[in-house]
C-alpha positions in Angstrom: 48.6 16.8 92.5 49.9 17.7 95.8 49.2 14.6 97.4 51.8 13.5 94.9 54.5 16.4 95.9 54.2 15.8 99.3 54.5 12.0 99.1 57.7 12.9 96.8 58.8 15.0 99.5 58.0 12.6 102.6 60.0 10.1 100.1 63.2 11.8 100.2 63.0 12.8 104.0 63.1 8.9 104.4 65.0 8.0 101.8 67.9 10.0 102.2 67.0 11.7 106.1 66.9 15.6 104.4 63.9 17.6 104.3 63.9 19.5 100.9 61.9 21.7 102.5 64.6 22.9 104.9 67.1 22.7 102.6 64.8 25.3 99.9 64.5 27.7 102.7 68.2 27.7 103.2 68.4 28.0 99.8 66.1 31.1 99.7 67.1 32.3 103.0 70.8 32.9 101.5 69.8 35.3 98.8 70.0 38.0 100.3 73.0 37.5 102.6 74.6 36.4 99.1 73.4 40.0 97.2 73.9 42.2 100.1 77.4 40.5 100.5 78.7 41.5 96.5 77.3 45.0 97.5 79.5 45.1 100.7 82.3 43.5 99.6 82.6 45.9 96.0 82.2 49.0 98.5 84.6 47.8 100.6 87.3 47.1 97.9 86.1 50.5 95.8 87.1 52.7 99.7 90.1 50.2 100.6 88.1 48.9 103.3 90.4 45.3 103.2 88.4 43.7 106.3 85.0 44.8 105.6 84.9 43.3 102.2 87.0 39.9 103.4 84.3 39.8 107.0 81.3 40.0 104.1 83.4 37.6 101.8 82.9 35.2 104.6 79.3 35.9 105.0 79.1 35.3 101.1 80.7 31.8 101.2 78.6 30.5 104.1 75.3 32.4 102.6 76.7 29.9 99.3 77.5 26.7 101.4 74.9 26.6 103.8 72.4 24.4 102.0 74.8 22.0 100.8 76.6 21.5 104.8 73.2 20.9 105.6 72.6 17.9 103.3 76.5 17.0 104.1 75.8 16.9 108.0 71.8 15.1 108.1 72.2 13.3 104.4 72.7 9.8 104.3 72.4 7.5 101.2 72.6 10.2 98.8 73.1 9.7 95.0 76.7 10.7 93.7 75.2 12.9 91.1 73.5 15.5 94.4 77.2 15.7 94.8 78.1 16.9 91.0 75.0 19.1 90.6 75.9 20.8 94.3 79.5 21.5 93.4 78.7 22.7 90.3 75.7 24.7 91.5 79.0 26.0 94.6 81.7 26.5 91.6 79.1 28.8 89.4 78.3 31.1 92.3 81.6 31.2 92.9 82.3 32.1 89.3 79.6 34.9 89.2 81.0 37.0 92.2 84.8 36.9 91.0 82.9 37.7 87.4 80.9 40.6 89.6 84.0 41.7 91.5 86.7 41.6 88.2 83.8 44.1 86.9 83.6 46.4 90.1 
């Protein structure tokens, strides 16, 4: 069974010149940038702390981003649908903090 993951992994290297696995660990690697961000940014906008929460509202969008510049910048050949599921997968997050923020 592995065998086959990491054949389906060494495929899309080649295929399309992205390691998923670097792009996962971006993934990961932005959750808590992303959490930590909402925290500061809702603090910041709760004591009128205007560029503390826009610095960590920065911090948010990159922590959102970063796996999908990746692909953009080392991708080639990549199926128009990565596109549709990444923007949508960019336009939900997006959606949650205003959601998380209107609440704060």
């Amino acid at each position: 069974m592995s065998l086959d993951i990491t054949a389906w992994l060494a495929g899309i290297r080649k295929t399309y010149g992205v390691n998923p696995l670097i792009f996962g660990a971006l993934y990961l690697a932005g959750v808590i940038p992303f959490w930590f961000s909402i925290y500061k940014i809702i603090a910041g906008l709760k004591n009128k702390n205007f560029p503390e929460a826009r610095v960590f509202g920065f911090v948010l969008g990159i922590a959102i981003i970063l796996p999908f510049l990746y692909v953009a910048v080392f991708g080639r050949n990549l199926p128009y649908w990565f596109w549709i599921v990444g923007g949508l997968i960019i336009l939900s997050s997006v959606y949650s903090v205003l959601r998380r923020l209107k609440k704060a």
